[in-house]
C-alpha positions in Angstrom: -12.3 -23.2 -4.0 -13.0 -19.8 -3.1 -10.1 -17.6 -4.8 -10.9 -14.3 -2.5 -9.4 -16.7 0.4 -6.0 -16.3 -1.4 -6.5 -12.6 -0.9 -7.5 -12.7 2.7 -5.5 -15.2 4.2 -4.8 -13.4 7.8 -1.4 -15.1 8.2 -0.4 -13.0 5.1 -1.1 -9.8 7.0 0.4 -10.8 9.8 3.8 -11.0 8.2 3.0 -7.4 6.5 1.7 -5.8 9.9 5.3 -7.1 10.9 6.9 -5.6 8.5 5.6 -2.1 8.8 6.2 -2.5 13.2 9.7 -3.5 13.1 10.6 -0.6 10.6 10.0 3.3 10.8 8.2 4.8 8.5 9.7 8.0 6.9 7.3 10.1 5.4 8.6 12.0 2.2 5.6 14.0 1.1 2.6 15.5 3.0 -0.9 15.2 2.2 -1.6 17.9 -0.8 1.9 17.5 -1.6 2.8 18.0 -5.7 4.6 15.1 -7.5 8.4 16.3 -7.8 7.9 15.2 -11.5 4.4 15.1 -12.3 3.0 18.6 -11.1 -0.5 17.8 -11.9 -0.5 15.1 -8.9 -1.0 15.9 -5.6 -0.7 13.5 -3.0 -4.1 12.4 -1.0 -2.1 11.4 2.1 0.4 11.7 3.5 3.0 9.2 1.6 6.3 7.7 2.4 8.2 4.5 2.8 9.5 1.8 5.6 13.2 2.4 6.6 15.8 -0.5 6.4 13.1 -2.9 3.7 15.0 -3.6 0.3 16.9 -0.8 -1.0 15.5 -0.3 -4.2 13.5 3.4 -5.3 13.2 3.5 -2.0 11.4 0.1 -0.1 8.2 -0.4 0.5 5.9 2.7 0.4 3.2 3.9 2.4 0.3 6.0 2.2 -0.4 7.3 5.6 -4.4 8.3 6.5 -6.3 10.5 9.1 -6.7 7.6 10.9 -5.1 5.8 14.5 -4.9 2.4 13.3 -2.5 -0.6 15.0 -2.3 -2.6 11.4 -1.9 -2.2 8.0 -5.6 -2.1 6.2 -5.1 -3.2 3.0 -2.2 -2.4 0.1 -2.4 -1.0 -3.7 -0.3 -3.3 -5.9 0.4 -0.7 -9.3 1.9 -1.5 -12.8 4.1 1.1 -13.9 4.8 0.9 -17.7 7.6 3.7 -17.5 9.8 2.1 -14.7 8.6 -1.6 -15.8 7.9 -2.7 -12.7 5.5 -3.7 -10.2 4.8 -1.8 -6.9 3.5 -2.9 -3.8 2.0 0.7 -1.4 0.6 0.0 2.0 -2.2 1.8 3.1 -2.0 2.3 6.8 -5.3 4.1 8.9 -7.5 5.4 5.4 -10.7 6.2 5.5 -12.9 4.5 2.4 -12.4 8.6 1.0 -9.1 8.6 1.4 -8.7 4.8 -0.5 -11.0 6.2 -3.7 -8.6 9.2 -3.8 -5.2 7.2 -3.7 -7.1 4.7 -6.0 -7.4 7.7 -8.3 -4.3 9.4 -7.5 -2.1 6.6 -9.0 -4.8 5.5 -12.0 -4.8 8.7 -13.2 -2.0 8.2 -15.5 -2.0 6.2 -18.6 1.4 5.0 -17.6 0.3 3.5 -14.2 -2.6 1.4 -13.2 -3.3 0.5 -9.2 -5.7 -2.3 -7.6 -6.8 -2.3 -3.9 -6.6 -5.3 -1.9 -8.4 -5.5 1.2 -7.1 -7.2 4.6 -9.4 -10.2 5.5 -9.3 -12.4 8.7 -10.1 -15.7 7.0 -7.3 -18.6 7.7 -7.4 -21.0 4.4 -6.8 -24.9 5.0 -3.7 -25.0 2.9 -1.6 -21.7 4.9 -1.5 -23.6 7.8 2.1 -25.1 8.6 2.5 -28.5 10.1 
């Protein structure tokens, strides 16, 4: 079995192109932005979250590109030792540039460690409901 299937299953990003259409997105900081906290990070994009997802620090974020899109592209999922958690960032209309330098804006810290994943098209045998 191919494992990248998992990854691309189109039904999957369906449900997240969903997601960021039926809520606004409310951008927080601009691209070149400074981290409120963190000084020496400057935001690549522009970078905010969806209004009205789960009310925790604060929903599902978004880094915003240069580019006119209709649907998400693909999503960062970071471990963050300090908060202990795991966080899921949407990239919505990057440009391969502007993915590296989000890549590198959240790896740069030892405390946080980000991994792209990619949107695919591919419908697997088993995500098919009967």
């Amino acid at each position: 079995m191919n494992d990248n299937k998992y990854l691309n299953n189109a039904f999957f990003w369906q449900k997240i192109d969903t997601m960021f259409f039926s809520n606004r997105l409310i951008i927080t900081r601009e691209k070149n932005d400074h981290h409120p906290l963190y000084p020496n990070l400057v935001y690549p994009t522009q970078y905010g979250y969806l209004d009205d997802t789960y009310p925790e620090d604060p929903g599902i974020c978004v880094f915003r590109g240069s580019l006119d899109v209709t649907h998400v592209e693909a999503m960062v999922i970071a471990a963050d030792l300090l908060k202990k958690d795991l966080e899921v960032k949407l990239l919505v209309g990057c440009t391969e540039e502007e993915e590296k330098q989000i890549l590198h804006f959240l790896n740069k810290t030892d405390f946080q460690k980000g991994v792209l994943i990619r949107r695919g098209e591919e419908v697997p045998g088993w995500s098919v409901s009967e």
